[in-house]
LORO-132093 format. One line per field, with one value per residue (C-alpha): residue number from 1; x, y, z. Coordinates in nm, 2 decimals, always signed. Each point is the difference from the previous one (the first is absolute). Layout:
n	[NUM;...]
c1	[X;...]
c2	[Y;...]
c3	[Z;...]
END
This chain:
n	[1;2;3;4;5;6;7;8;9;10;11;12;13;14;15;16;17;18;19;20;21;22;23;24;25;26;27;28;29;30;31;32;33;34;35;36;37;38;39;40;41;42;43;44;45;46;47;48;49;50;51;52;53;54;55;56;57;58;59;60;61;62;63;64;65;66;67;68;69;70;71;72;73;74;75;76;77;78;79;80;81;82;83;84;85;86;87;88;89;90;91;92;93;94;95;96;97;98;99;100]
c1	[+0.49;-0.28;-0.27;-0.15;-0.37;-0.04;-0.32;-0.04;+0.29;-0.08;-0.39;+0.18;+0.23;-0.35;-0.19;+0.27;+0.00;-0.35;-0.04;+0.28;-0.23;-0.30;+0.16;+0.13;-0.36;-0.06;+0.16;-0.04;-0.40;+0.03;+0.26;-0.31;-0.24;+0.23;+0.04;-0.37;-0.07;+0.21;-0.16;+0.41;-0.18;-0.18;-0.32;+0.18;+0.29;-0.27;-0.15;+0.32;+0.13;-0.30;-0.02;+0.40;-0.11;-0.26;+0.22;+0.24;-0.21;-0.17;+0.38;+0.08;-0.29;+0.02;+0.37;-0.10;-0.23;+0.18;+0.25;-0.16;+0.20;-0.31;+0.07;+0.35;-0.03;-0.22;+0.25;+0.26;-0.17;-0.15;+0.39;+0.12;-0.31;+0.14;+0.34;-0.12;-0.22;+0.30;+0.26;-0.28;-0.08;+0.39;+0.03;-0.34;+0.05;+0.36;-0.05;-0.16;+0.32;+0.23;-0.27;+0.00]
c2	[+2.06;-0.22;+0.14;-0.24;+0.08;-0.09;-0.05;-0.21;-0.20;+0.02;-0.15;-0.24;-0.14;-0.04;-0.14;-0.29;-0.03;-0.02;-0.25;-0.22;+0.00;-0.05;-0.35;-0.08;+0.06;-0.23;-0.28;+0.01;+0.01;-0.33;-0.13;+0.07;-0.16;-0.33;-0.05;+0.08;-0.28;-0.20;+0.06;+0.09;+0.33;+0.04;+0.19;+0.28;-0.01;+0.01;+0.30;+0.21;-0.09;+0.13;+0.36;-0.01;-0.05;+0.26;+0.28;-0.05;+0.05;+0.33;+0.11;-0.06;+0.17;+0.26;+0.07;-0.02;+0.25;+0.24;-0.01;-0.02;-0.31;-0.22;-0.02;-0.03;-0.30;-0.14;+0.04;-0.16;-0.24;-0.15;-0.06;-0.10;-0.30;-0.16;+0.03;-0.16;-0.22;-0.19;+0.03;-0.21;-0.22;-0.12;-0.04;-0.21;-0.18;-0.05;-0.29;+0.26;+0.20;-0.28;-0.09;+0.32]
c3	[-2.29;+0.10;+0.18;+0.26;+0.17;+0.34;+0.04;-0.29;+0.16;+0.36;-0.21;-0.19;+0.31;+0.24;-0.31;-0.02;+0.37;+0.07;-0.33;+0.18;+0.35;-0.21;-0.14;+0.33;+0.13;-0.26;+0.08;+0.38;-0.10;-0.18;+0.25;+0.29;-0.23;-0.04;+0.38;+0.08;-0.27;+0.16;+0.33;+0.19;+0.12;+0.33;-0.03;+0.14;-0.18;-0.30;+0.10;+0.10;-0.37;-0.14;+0.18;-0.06;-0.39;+0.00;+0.18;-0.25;-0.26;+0.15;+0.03;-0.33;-0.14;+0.22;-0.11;-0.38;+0.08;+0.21;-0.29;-0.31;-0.06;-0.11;-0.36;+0.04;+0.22;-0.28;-0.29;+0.24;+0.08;-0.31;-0.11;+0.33;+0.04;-0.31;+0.06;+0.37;-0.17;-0.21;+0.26;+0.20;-0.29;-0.05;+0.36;-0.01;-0.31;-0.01;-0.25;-0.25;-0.04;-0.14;-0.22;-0.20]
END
């Protein structure tokens, strides 16, 4: 019989979550930063992303903390971002995958 500990799951399940947000966060951060580049944002708008962005990082952190989840989010993440970063690469450099 395998025994199973909840609380290392119930950890493990919020670490993955939480990582997953944390990418999303990610991206919507450098999705905020292209369209404030590119000037598509009202001042407003500007400053309603950024408290938005800034909540969600309290949140987050808050969360990890409450939890004890930090380190686990870590570990996750480090082999999630590279898993992200060539998923991203093939869809960016579509040219580069035919050539290897």
């Amino acid at each position: 019989m395998i025994e199973i500990d909840e609380k290392n799951v119930k950890q493990g399940v919020l670490g993955l979550v939480l990582a997953l947000v944390e990418i999303i966060r990610d991206a919507l951060k450098l999705q905020a930063l292209k369209r404030i580049e590119g000037k598509s944002l009202t001042e407003e708008e500007v400053d309603r992303l950024g408290r938005a962005l800034m909540d969600l990082d309290v949140a987050i952190e808050q969360i990890k903390e409450e939890h004890g989840v930090g380190e686990a989010v870590q570990n996750i993440r480090s082999g999630l971002d590279d898993i992200v970063d060539d998923v991203l690469n093939q869809l960016i450099n579509p040219v580069q995958i035919g050539s290897q």
